[in-house]
C-alpha positions as CSV (number, residue, x, y, z in Angstrom):
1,X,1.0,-15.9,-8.2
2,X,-0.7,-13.3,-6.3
3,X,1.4,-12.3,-3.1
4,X,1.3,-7.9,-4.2
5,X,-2.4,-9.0,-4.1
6,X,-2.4,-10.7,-0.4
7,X,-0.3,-7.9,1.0
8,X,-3.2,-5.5,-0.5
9,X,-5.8,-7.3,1.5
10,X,-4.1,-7.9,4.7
11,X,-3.5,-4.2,5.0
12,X,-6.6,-3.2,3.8
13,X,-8.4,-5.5,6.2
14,X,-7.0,-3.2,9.2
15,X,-10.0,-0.7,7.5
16,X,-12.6,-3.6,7.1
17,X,-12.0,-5.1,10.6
18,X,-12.2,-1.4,11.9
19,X,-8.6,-1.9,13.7
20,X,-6.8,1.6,15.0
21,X,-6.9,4.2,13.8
22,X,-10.1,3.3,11.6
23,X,-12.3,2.1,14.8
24,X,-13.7,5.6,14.5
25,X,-17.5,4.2,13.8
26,X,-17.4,2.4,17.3
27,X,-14.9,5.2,19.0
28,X,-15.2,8.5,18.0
29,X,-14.6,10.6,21.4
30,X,-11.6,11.6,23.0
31,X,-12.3,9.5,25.8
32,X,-13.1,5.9,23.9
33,X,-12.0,3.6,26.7
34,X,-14.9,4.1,28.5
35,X,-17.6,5.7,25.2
36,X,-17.8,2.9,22.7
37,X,-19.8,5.3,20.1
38,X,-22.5,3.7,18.0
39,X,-22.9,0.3,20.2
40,X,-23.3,2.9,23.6
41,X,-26.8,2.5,23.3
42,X,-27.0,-0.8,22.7
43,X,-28.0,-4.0,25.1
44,X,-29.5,-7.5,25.5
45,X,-30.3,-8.8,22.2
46,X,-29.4,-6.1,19.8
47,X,-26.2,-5.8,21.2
48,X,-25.8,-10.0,21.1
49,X,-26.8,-9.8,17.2
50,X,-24.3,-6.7,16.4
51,X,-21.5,-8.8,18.3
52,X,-22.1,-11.9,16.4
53,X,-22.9,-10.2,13.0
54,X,-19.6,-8.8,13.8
55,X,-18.1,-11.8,14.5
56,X,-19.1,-13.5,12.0
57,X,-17.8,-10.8,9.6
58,X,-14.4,-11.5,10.9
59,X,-14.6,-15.3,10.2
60,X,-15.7,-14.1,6.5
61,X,-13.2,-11.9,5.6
62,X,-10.7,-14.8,7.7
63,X,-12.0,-16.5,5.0
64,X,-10.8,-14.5,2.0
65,X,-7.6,-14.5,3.4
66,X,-7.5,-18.4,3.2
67,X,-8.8,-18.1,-0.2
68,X,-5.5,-17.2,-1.4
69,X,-3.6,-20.7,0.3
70,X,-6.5,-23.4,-0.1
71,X,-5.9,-25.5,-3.2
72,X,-6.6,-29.2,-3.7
73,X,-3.5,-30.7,-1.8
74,X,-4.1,-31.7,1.9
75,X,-1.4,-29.5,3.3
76,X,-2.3,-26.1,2.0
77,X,-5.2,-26.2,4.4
78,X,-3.0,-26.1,7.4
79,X,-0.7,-23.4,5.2
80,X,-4.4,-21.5,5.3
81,X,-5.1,-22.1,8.5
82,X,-1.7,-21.1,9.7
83,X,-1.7,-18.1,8.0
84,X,-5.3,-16.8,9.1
85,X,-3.5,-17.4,12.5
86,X,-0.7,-15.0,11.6
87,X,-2.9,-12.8,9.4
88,X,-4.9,-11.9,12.4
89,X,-2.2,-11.5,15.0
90,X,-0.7,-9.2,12.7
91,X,-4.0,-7.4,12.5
92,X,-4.1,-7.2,16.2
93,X,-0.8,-5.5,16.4
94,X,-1.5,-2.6,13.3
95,X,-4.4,-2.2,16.3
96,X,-2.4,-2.2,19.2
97,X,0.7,-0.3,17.8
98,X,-1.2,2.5,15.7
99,X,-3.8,3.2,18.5
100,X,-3.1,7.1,18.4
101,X,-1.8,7.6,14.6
102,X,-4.2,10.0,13.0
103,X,-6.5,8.0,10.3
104,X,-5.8,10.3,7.3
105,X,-1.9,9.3,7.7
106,X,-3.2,5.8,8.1
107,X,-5.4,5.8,5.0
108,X,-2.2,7.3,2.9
109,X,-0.2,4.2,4.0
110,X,-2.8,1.6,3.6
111,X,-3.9,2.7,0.0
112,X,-0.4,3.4,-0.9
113,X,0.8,0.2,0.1
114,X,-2.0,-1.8,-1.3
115,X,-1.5,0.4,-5.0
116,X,2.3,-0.3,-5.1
117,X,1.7,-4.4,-3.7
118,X,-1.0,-5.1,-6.1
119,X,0.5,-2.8,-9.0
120,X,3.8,-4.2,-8.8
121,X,2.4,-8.1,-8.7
122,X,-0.1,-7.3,-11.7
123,X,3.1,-5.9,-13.9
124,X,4.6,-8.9,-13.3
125,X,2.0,-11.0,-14.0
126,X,1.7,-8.9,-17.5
127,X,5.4,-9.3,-18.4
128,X,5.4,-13.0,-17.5
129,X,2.3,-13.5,-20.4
């Protein structure tokens, strides 16, 4: 009943996961293959903690994503699981292909996107009532 919704968080989640071009927190020079901004001065433990608090904000907001799948039937936790999978991978490509798009353009897109998705789907939902 909600798929404007989903598309609103998947794109969205390119900001929370801090994918390109919004990895600016953790790569803010020109140079960030080898400057990695707020985690430079990091080590040992500290740097163990950020990682897994890190990672463990992934599995969370993994998680959400699910949310939107899981129901009481058996299958629709491999539907979940399957589309965390593809959910992710297409994070990792917004990453990989938008590396050097500027984040102001980026923001436009992802907020426009997420408006229209989740404006559109709620419209529905009040005509169908």
């Amino acid at each position: 009943m909600l798929p404007g919704f989903f598309i609103g968080v998947v794109v969205i989640l390119a900001i929370k996961l801090r994918k390109s071009p919004f990895d600016i927190s953790t790569s803010h020079h020109a140079h960030q293959e080898m400057v990695k901004g707020t985690t430079t001065e990091l080590s040992g433990p500290t740097l163990a903690c950020y990682t897994i608090a890190d990672w463990y904000e992934q599995v969370l907001l993994m998680g959400l994503v699910g949310i939107f799948f899981a129901n009481n039937q058996w299958w629709s936790v491999v539907v979940a699981l399957v589309c965390i999978v593809l959910v992710y991978f297409f994070e990792v490509l917004i990453d990989n292909t938008c590396a050097r798009v500027k984040w102001q353009l980026m923001f436009q897109v992802a907020w426009g996107v997420t408006l229209v998705a989740a404006g559109t789907n709620l419209l529905i939902l009040q005509m169908i009532r």
